[in-house]
C-alpha positions in Angstrom: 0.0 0.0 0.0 1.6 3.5 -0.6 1.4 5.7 2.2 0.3 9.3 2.4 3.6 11.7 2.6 1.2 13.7 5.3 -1.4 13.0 7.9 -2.8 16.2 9.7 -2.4 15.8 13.6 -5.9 15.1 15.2 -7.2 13.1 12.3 -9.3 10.0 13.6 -7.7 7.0 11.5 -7.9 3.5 11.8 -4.7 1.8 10.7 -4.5 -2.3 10.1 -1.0 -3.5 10.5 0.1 -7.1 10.2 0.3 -9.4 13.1 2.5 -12.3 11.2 0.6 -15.6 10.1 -1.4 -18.0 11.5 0.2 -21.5 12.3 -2.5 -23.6 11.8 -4.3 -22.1 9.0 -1.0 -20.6 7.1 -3.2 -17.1 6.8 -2.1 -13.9 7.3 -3.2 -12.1 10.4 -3.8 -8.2 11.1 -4.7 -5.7 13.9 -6.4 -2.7 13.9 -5.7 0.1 15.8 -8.5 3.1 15.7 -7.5 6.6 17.1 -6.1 10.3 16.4 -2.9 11.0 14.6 0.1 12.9 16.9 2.1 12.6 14.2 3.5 11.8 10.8 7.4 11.6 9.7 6.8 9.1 7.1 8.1 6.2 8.7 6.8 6.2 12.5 2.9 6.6 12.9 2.7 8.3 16.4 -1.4 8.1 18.0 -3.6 8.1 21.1 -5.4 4.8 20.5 -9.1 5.8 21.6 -10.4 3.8 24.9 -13.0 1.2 24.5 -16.1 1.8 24.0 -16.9 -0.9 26.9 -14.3 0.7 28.9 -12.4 -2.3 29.7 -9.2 -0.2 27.9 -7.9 2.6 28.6 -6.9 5.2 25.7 -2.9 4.5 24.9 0.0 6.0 22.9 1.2 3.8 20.1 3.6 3.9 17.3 3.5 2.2 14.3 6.4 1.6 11.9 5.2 2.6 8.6 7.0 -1.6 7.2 3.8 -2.8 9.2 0.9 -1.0 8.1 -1.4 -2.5 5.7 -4.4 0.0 5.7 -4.9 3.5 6.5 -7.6 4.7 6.6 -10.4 7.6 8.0 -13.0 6.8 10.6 -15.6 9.1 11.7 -15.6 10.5 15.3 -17.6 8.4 17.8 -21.4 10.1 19.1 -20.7 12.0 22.4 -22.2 10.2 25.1 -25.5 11.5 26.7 
């Protein structure tokens, strides 16, 4: 996948990166990560990984290396809660 050479900071993305292959089926496997960009060098995705929804995680800081992303894409915000 070609990257973008810029993400604006604050942008809710959510990026898929691979997670190596599956022993017993021989497939590939991913994760996703869904949050707002810090920042973009071009090779280091820095983000605030939003919370769950269920709260059983926190939000977290995360960075990417740019090798491991599969997907990029943007999300919309979440609805405020009442």
């Amino acid at each position: 996948m070609r990257l973008p050479q810029t993400i604006p900071a604050g942008a809710r993305i959510v990026v898929r990166t691979y997670a190596g292959v599956d022993e017993r089926t021989g497939r590939r496997q991913y994760r996703d990560v869904v949050g707002h960009v810090r920042s973009w060098d071009g090779t280091t995705l820095h983000m605030t990984r939003d919370a769950a929804a269920n709260g059983s995680r926190p939000a977290q800081e995360v960075r990417i290396d740019a090798a491991s992303i599969a997907i990029l894409k943007p999300v919309p915000e979440r609805p405020r809660r009442r």
